[in-house]
matplotlib code that plots the C-alpha trace (Angstrom):
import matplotlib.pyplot as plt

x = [2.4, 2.1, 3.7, 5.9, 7.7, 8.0, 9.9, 12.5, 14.5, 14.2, 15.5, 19.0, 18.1, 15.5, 17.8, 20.9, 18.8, 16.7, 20.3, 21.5, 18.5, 18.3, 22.1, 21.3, 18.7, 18.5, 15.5, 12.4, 12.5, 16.4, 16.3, 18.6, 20.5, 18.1, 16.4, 19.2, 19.4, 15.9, 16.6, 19.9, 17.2, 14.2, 17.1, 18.2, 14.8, 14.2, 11.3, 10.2, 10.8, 11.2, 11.2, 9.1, 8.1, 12.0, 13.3, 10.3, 10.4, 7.7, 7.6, 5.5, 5.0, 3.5, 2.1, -0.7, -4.3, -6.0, -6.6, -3.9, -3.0, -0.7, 1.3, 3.5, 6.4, 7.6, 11.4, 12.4, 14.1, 14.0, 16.4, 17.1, 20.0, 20.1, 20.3, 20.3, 22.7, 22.7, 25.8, 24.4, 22.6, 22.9, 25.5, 24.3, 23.9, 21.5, 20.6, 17.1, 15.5, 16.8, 20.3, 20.8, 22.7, 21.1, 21.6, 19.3, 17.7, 15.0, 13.1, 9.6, 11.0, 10.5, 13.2, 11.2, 8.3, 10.9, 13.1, 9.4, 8.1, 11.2, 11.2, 7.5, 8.4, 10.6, 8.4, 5.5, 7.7, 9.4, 5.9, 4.1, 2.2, 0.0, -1.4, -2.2, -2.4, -0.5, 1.5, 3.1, 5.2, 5.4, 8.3, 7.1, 9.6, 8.6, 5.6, 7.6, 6.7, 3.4, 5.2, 5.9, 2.7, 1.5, 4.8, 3.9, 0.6, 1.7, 4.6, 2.0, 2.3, -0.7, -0.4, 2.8, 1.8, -1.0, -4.1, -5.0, -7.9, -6.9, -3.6, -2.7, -0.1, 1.5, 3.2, 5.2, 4.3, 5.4, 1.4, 0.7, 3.2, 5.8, 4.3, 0.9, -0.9, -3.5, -6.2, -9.3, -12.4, -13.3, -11.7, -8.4, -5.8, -6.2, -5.5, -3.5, -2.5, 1.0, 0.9, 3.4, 2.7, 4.4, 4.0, 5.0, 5.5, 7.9, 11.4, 12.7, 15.8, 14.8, 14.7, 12.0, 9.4, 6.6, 8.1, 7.9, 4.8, 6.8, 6.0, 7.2, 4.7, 1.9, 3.0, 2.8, -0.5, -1.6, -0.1, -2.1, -4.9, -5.0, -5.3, -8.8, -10.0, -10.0, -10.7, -13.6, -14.9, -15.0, -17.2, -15.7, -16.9, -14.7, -11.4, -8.8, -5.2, -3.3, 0.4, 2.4, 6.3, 8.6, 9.1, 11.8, 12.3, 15.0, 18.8, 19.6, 18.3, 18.1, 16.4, 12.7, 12.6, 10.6, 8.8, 8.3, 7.9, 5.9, 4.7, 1.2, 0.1, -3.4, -4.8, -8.4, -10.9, -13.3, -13.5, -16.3, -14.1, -10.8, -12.9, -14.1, -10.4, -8.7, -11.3, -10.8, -7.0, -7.3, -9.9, -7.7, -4.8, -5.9, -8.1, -4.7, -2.7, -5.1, -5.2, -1.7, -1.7, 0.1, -0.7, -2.7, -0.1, 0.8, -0.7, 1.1, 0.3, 3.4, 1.5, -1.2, -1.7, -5.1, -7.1, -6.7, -9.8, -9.7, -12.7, -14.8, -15.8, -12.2, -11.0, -12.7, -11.1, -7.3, -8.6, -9.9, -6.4, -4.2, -6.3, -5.6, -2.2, -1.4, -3.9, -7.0, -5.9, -2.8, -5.4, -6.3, -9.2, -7.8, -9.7, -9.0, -5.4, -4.3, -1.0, -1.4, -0.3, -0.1, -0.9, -4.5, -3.3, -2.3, -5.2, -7.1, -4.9, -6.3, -9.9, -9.4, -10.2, -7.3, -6.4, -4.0, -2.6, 0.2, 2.6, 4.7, 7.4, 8.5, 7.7, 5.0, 5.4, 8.4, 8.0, 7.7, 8.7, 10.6, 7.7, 7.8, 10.0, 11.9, 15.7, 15.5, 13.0, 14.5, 12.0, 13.4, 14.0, 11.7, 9.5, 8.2, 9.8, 8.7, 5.2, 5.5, 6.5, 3.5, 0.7, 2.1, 2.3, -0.9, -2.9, -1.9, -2.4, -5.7, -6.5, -5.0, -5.3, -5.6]
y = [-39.9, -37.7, -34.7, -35.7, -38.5, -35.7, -33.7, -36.2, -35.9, -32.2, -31.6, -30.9, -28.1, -26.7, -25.7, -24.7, -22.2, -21.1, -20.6, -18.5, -16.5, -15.8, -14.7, -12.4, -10.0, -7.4, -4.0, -3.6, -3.0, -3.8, -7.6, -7.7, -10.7, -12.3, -12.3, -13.6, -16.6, -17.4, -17.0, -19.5, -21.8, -21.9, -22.4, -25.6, -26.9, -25.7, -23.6, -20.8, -17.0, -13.7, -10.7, -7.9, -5.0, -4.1, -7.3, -9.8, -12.8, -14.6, -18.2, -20.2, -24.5, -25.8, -29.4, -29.8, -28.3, -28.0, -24.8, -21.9, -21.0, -18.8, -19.1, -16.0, -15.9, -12.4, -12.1, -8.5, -8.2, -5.8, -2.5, -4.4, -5.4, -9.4, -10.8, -14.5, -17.2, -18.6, -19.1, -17.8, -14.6, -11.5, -9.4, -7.4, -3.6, -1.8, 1.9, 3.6, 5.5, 8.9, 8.0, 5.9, 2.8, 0.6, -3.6, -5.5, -9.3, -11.2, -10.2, -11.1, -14.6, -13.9, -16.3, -19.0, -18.6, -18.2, -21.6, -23.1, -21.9, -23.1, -26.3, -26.8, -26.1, -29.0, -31.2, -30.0, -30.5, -33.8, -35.3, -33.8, -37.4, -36.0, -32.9, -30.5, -27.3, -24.5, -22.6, -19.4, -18.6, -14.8, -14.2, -10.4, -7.8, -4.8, -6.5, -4.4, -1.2, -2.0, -1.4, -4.5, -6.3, -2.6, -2.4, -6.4, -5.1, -2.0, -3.7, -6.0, -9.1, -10.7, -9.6, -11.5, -14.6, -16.7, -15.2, -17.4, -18.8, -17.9, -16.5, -18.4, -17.2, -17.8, -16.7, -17.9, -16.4, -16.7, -17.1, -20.7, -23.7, -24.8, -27.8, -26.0, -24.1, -21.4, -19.8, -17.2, -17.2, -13.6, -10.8, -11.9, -9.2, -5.5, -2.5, -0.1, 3.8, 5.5, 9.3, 11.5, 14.7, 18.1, 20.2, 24.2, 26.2, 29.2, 29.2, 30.2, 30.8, 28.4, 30.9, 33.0, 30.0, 33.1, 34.3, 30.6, 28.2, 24.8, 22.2, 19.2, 20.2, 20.7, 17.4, 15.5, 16.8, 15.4, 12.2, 11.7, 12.9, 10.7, 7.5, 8.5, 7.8, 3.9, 4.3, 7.0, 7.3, 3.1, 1.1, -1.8, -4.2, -1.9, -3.2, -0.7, 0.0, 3.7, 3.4, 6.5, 5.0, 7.6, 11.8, 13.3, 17.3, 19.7, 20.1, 21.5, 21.0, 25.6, 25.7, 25.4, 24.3, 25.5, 22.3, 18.5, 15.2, 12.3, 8.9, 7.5, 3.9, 2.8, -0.3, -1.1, -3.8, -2.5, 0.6, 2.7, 2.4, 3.4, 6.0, 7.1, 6.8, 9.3, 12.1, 12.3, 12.2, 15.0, 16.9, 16.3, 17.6, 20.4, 21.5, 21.2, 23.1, 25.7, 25.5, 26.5, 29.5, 27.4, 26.8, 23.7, 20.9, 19.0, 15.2, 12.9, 9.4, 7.7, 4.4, 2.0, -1.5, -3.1, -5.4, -9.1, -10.8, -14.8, -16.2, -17.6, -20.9, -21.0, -20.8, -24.3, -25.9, -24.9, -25.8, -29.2, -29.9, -28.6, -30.7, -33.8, -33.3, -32.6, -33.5, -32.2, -30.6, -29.5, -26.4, -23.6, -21.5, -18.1, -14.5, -11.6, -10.2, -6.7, -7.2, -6.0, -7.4, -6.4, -9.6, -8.6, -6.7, -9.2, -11.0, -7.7, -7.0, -10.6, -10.3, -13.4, -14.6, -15.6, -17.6, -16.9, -18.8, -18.8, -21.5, -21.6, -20.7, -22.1, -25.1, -25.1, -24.2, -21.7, -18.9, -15.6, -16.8, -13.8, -12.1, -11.2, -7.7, -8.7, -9.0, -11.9, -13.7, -16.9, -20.0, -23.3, -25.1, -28.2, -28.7, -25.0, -25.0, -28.6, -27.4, -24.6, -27.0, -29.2, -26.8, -25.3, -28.8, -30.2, -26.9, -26.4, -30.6, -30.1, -27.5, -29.0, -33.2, -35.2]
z = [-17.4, -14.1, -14.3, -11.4, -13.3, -16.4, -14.0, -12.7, -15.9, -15.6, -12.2, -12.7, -15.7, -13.2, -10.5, -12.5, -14.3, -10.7, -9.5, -12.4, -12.6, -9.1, -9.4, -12.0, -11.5, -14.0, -13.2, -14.8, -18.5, -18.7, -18.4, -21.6, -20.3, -18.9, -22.2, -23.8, -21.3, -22.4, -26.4, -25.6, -23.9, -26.0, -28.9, -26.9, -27.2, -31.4, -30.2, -32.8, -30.6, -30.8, -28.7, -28.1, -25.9, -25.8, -23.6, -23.4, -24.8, -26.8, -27.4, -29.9, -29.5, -32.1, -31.9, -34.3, -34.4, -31.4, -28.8, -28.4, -24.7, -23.6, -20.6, -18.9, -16.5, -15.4, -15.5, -13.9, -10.3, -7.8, -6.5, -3.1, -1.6, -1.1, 2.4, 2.2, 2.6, -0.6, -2.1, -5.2, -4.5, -6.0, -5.7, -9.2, -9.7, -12.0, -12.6, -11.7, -14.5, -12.8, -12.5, -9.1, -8.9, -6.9, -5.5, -7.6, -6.0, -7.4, -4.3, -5.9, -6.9, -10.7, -11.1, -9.8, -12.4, -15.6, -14.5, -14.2, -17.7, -19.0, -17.9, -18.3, -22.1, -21.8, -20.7, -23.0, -26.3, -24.9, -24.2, -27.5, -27.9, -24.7, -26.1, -29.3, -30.0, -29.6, -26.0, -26.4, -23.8, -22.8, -20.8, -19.2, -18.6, -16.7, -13.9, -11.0, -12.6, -14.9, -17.8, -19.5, -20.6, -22.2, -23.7, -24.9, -26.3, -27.6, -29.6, -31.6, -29.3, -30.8, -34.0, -34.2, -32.4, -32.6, -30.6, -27.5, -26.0, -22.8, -21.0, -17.6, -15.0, -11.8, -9.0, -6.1, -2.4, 1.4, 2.4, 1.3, 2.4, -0.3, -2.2, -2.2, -4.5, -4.0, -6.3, -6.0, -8.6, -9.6, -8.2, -7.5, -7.1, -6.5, -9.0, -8.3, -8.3, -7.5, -7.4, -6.7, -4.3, -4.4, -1.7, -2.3, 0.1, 1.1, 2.2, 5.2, 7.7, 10.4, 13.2, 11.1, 10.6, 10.4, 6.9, 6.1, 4.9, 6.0, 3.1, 5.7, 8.5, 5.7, 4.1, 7.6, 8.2, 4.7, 5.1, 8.6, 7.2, 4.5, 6.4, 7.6, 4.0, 4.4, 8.4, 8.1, 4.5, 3.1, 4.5, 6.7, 3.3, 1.3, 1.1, 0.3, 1.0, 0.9, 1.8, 1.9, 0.4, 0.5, 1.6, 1.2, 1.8, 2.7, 2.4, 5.6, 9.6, 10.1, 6.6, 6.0, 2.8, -0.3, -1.4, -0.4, -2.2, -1.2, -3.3, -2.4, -3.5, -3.5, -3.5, -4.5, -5.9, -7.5, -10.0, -7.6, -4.7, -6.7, -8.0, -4.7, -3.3, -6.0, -5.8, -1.8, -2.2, -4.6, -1.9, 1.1, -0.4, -1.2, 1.4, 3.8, 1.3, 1.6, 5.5, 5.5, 2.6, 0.7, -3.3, -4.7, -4.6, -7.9, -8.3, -10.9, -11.7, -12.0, -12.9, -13.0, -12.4, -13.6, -11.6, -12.1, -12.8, -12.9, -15.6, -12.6, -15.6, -16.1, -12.6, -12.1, -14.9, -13.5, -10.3, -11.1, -13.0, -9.8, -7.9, -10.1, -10.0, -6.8, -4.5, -3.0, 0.3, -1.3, -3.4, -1.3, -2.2, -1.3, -0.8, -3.1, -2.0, -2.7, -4.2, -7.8, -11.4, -14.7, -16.3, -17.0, -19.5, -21.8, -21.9, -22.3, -25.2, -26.8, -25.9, -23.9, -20.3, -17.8, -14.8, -12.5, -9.3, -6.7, -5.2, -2.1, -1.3, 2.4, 4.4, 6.1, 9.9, 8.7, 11.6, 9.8, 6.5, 4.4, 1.9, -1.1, -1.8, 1.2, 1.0, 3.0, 0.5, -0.9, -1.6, -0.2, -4.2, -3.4, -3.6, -4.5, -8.1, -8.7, -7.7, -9.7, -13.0, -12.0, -11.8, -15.3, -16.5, -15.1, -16.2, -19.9, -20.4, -19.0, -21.7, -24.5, -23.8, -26.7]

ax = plt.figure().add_subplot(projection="3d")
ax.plot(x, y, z, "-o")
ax.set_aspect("equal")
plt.show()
C-alpha cells in the first residue's frame, strides 16, 4: 500500500494538528505545551515516550526485530510577529532569555515537520504488517538556537532509547515547489558561528568629539571592513557567508557613547575555511580598535551550529525511496545551502550516519514566495504536509521493509 492511500485516512488529524501547532508557537527551549500536545498524541496512538533535554520529546515504536531508525521533527517557533491571513495564526507571546517579551510565529514552519512526524507515526503503527524494527521519534526543542539536540545528548538520549542505525530528518523550505522534495549528498548544510562584539571606547559631550574615542564610528568601520573577508581573503570556490544582525549603541543623539554592541553570524562549509574566517575576524577587529586608541574589543561566542553532513551511501538509499514514492522529476538534487542545523548532533551523539532532506512549501510559479524566518512565511497545507508525511513514510519503509 502507497503511502498516499495511508494518508487519506489521516488527513483530517494532519491539518487539525498543523493548524494548532502553527497557532501555538512556543521559543526555543520553552516548548512546554507544545510538548504536552505531543505526549497527549503519541498517548492517542499507545506509543511508549518520554521527555528529555528539558521539553523534547522522545518516542519509541516497537514492531519486532529488525533495524532501529530514528526520525526527528524540530518543534520551537520564532520571536516574530505573524503577518499572514490565516485565520489561525499566531497571536502568542513568549519571553527572550534577557527579559523581553516578544510575538512568537512558527516562522521556520517547525509545525509542519511535528504534524508530519505525527501522523507518519500513525500510519507506521496502523500499517505494522509492512515493516519491523524499531522508530524513535525525537521531537527537538531548541534547533532556532543550537541548543536542543546537545541538550538531547547531554540529557542521556541514547542511553535511554534504543541506539539507531541511522537518524533521518526533514525540513520544509520556500526554494523547491510544494509537492517536491529536495536532497544534497555530502555536505549539505553550513556550520555556523554567532559572536558577539564589544566595542570600548570613551565617552563624550557631543560637541567635544576630540575628548572622545566614538565606539559607533569605530564599530562602522569594523563592520565594513569585515565584509572584505569573503570578497578579498576566500577564494571565489570558498563559499562563505558573514552577516552583521544587530548594533545597537548610545542613549542619547549629543552623547558619544562609551561602548557599542554588534552580533556577527558566519556561515561556512568546511572546518579550514571556518577556521580561516574566525582568526581574520579576530585580526580585523582588533587592528581597527587599535587604529582608533581604543582597547582590544571583547569577542563572545554565543553559539555554534555544526555542519550537516548526509552519509553520501545513505543519501542514495532515501533518494531511491523519495523517488519511488513520489516520482522521478518530483526529487531535486540540490547544492550545499548555508542555512545551518543542529541535527548533526544527534547522530554524532549515536555514532551513527544521517540523511536529511527538505519539502516545499508553495506552488510552484508562486512569485517571491515568503522564506523561511519571514513573517509572511505560511506553506500552502497540500500538498506540502502530504509530501512531507510521504517522504517520512516512504523513507523509514524503505529502511525497515519486511
Amino acid at each position: 500500500m502507497s503511502a498516499t492511500t495511508m494518508l487519506e485516512s489521516e488527513q483530517a488529524e494532519l491539518h487539525a494538528s498543523y493548524r494548532h501547532l502553527h497557532e501555538h508557537p512556543e521559543l526555543s527551549m520553552q516548548e512546554h505545551q507544545t510538548a504536552a500536545f505531543i505526549e497527549g498524541k503519541l498517548e492517542e496512538l499507545g506509543i511508549e515516550h518520554f521527555r528529555c533535554g528539558g521539553t523534547g520529546v522522545v518516542a519509541i515504536l516497537r514492531n519486532g526485530a529488525g533495524p532501529v531508525v530514528a526520525f526527528r521533527a524540530d518543534t520551537d517557533g520564532l520571536p516574530i510577529q505573524e503577518d499572514t491571513p490565516a485565520d489561525y495564526r499566531s497571536v502568542a507571546t513568549g519571553t527572550l532569555p534577557d527579559g523581553t517579551a516578544v510575538p512568537v510565529m512558527h516562522g521556520c514552519g517547525h509545525d509542519t515537520h511535528v504534524a508530519a512526524a505525527l501522523t507518519a507515526a500513525r500510519i507506521m503503527q496502523r500499517e505494522h504488517a509492512q515493516w519491523r524494527g524499531t522508530i524513535v521519534w525525537i521531537f527537538q526543542p531548541g534547533e532556532e538556537t543550537a541548543e536542543g539536540a546537545a541538550a538531547m545528548v547531554a540529557d542521556g538520549l541514547w542511553d535511554r532509547a534504543p541506539v539507531p542505525e541511522i537518524v533521518f530528518g526533514q525540513h520544509v523550505v520556500s526554494e523547491i515547489p510544494a509537492g517536491t522534495v529536495g536532497i544534497a549528498s555530502g555536505s549539505a548544510m553550513a556550520m555556523a558561528d554567532s559572536l558577539r562584539v564589544t566595542v570600548r571606547g570613551r565617552q563624550s559631550h557631543g560637541s567635544q568629539p576630540q575628548d572622545a574615542i566614538d565606539p559607533i564610528v569605530l564599530g562602522a568601520h569594523m563592520v565594513v571592513r569585515l565584509q572584505t573577508i569573503v570578497s578579498r581573503e576566500l577564494a571565489p570556490q570558498q563559499p562563505a557567508v558573514l552577516t552583521c544582525g544587530t548594533f545597537h549603541a548610545g542613549l542619547k543623539e549629543n552623547i558619544i557613547p562609551d561602548r557599542a554592541e554588534f552580533t556577527l553570524n558566519i556561515r561556512t562549509l568546511t572546518d579550514e575555511t571556518r577556521a580561516q574566517v574566525l582568526a581574520a575576524i579576530t585580526r580585523i577587529l582588533d587592528a581597527e580598535a587599535a587604529a582608533s586608541g581604543a582597547p582590544a574589543p571583547e569577542i563572545e561566542e554565543m553559539y555554534r551550529f555544526p555542519l550537516l553532513f548526509n552519509d553520501p551511501t545513505a543519501t542514495e538509499g532515501v533518494r531511491t525511496a523519495l523517488r519511488g514514492e513520489l516520482g522521478e522529476s518530483q526529487v531535486a538534487e540540490l547544492p550545499a545551502a548555508m542555512g545551518s542545523e543542529d541535527f548533526g548532533w544527534l547522530a554524532a551523539g549515536a555514532g551513527v550516519p544521517n540523511v536529511y532532506w527538505v519539502f516545499g512549501a508553495y506552488p510552484a510559479g508562486t512569485e517571491n514566495p515568503p522564506v523561511n524566518h519571514s513573517p509572511f512565511f505560511l506553506p500552502v497545507m497540500e500538498p506540502t504536509l502530504g509530501t512531507g508525511v510521504r517522504a517520512a513514510v516512504s523513507v523509514l519503509r524503505s529502511a525497515l521493509g519486511k
